[in-house]
N, C-alpha and C positions, 0 to 999 in steps of 0.2 A: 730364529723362528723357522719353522721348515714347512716349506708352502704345499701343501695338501690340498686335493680336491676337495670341494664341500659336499657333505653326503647330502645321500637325499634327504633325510630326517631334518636338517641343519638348513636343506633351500627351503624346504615347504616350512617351515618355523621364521623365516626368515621372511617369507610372503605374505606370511598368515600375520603377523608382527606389522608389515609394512601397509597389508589392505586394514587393518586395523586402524592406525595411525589413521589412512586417508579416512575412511568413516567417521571418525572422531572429528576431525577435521570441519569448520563451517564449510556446506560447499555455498559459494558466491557467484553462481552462475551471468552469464555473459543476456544482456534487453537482447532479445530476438523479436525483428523484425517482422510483425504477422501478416496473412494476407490481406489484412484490410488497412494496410499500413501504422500501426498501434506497434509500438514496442511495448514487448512481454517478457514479462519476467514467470519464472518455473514457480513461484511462491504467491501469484497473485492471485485470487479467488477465483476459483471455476465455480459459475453462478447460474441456477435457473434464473435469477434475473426476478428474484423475489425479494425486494427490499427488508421486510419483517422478518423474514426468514433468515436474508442473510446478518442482520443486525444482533439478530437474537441468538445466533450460530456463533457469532465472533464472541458474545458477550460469556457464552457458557463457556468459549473455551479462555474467557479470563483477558481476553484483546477487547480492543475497539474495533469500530466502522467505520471505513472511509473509501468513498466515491471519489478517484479520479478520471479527469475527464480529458481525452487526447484529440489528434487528429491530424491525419498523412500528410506529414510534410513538414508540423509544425517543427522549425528551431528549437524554442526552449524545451518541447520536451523529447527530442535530442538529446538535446544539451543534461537534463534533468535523469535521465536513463544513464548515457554514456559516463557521464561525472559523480553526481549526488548517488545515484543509486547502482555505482560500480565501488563507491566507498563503501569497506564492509563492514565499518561503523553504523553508519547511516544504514544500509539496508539489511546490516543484523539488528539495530533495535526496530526500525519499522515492522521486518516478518516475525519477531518475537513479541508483538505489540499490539499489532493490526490485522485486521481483513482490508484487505485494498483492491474494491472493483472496480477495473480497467474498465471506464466506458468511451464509445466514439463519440465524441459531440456531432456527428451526423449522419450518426445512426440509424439503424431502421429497426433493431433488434425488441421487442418489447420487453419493457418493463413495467412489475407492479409496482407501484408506491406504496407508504403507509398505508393508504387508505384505502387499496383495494384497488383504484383507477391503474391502468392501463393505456402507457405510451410509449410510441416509439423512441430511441431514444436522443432523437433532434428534439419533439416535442419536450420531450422529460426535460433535457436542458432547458428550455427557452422558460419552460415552467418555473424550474428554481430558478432562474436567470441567470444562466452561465452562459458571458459575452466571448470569454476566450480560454485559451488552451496556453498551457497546463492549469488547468485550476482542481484543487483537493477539498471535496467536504467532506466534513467533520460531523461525526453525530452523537446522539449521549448513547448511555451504554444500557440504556431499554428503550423497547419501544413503544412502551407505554405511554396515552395521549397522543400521540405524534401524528396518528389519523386526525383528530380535532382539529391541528393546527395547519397554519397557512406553508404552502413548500419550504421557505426560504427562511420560516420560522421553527423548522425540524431541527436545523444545524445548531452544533452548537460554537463550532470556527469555519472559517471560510479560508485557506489561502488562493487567493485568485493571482495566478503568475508564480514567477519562479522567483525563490528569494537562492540569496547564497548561499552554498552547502551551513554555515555554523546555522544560521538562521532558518534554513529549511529541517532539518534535524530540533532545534528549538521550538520547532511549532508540534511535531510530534508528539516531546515531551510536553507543552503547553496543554496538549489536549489530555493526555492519558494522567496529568497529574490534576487534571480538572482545573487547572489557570485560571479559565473563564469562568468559574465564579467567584474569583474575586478581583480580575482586573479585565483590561483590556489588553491583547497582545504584544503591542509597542509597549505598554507599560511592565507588564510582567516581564516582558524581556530585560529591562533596567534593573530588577529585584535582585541582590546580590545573590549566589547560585551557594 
């Protein structure tokens, strides 16, 4: 073999080849720590903070909705950023699945509801009654009616706390394949797959 310079024709094809690859590529970016101590992820919903809007936004693009709820300092969702959602299992089906709104459980940021009302978003939690962090709601995929109904009655799953990455992932699936209407969670989990 006789070892030759590479032309230029041969680097730039060889670049264009390789930045190719990386695009192609899932990128799985790294929770960044934000100023308000909330780890972010690059895929999580940039929101007016319009519930309908963004329920109905996720729904046309063929995902679901779902509210998680943080807050500086918490352990598990640490724990939940750095592990569950650094597997790029887990957070390729989630960003290919979901809209997922980063809120702070004690917040100040306003949010609409279904219904129009307007809270900050400490109040907003105490309203659905969300006692602790990380908790994830779940919602149907219109948001038709959802004004009528009572907060806590909009959801259609609730995980409050952090399960184990199989089972955190499982509840995902639980929602986006509609589970919940026909079992209850711990039960549908039992269903053979």
């Amino acid at each position: 073999m006789i070892d030759r310079p590479m032309s230029r024709r041969h680097a730039l094809a060889a670049l264009g080849a390789g930045a190719l690859g990386l695009r192609m590529m899932p990128a799985f970016a790294k929770p960044v720590l934000g100023d308000d101590g909330l780890y972010q992820l690059d895929w999580y919903l940039q929101s007016f903070l319009d519930l309908k809007d963004d329920l109905d936004g996720a729904t046309a693009k063929g995902k679901r909705f779902a509210i998680l709820w943080g807050l500086k300092g918490c352990p598990s969702c640490k724990k939940m950023h750095e592990v569950h959602l650094s597997d790029p299992a887990i957070a390729g089906y989630i960003r290919d699945h979901f809209e997922i709104l980063h809120l702070n459980h004690i917040g100040a940021r306003e949010v609409t509801d279904f219904d129009g009302g307007r809270l900050g978003e400490k109040a907003f939690a105490q309203a659905y009654g969300i006692r602790f962090t990380p908790t994830l709601q779940f919602f149907p995929d219109s948001s038709e009616g959802l004004a009528a109904r009572k907060p806590q009655d909009r959801e259609v799953a609730r995980m409050p706390g952090l399960l184990e990455p199989p089972e955190f992932l499982a509840m995902f699936r639980y929602v986006r394949e509609k589970g919940y209407q026909s079992a209850p969670f711990t039960e549908w989990l039992k269903k053979p797959a």
